[in-house]
N, C-alpha and C positions, 0 to 999 in steps of 0.2 A: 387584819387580812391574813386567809390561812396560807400555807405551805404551797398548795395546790391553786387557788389563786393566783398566787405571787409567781407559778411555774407558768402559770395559762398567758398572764399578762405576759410574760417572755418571750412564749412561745408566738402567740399574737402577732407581736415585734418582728421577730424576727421574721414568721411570714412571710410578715404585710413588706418587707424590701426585698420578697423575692428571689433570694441569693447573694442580693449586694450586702456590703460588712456594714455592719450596724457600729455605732461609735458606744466606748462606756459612758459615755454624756449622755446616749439617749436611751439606756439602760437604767440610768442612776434618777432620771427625770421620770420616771416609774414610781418611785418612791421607795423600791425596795434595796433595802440596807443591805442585806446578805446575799447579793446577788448570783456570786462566786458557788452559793449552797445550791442555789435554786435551777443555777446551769447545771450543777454536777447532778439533781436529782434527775432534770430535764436527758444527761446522757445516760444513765441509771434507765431509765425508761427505754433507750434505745433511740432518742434525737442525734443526729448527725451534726455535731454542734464544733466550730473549729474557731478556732479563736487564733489571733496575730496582735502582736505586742512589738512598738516599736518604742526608742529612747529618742529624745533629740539630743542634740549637743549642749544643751541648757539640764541635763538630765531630767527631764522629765519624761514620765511614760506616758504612750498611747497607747489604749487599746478599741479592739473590734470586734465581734462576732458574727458569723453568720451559720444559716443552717442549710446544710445539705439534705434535701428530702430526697428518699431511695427513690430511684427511678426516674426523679426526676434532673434534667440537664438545665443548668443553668446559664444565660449568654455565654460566648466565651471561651465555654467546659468542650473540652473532647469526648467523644464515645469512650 
């Protein structure tokens, strides 16, 4: 799977939930290993891509991502 692939299928994703935060579980369920490469080309290109990262108290991390497309307001979002 190329580079550009592996950005598409992200990009897809992230879409397809419209604004809501997408979990790394359902990034990693992709199949793509370097996915950390894949977002950074994805903002390279000029996606509006924000990520959030929480700890528990068992320290394990969580994370999320979702994508801000220009122009568009997502539930929520203020003007």
């Amino acid at each position: 799977m190329t580079h550009e692939t592996q950005c598409q299928r992200i990009l897809e994703l992230l879409r397809n939930a419209g604004g809501r935060w997408v979990s790394l579980t359902a990034i990693l369920a992709l199949g793509i290993a370097q996915y950390n490469s894949r977002i950074h080309d994805l903002r390279t290109e000029g996606h509006d891509i924000e990520n959030r990262t929480e700890w528990t108290q068992e320290r394990t991390r969580h994370s999320w991502y979702r994508l801000k497309e220009q122009g568009r307001l997502f539930p929520g979002e203020a003007r």
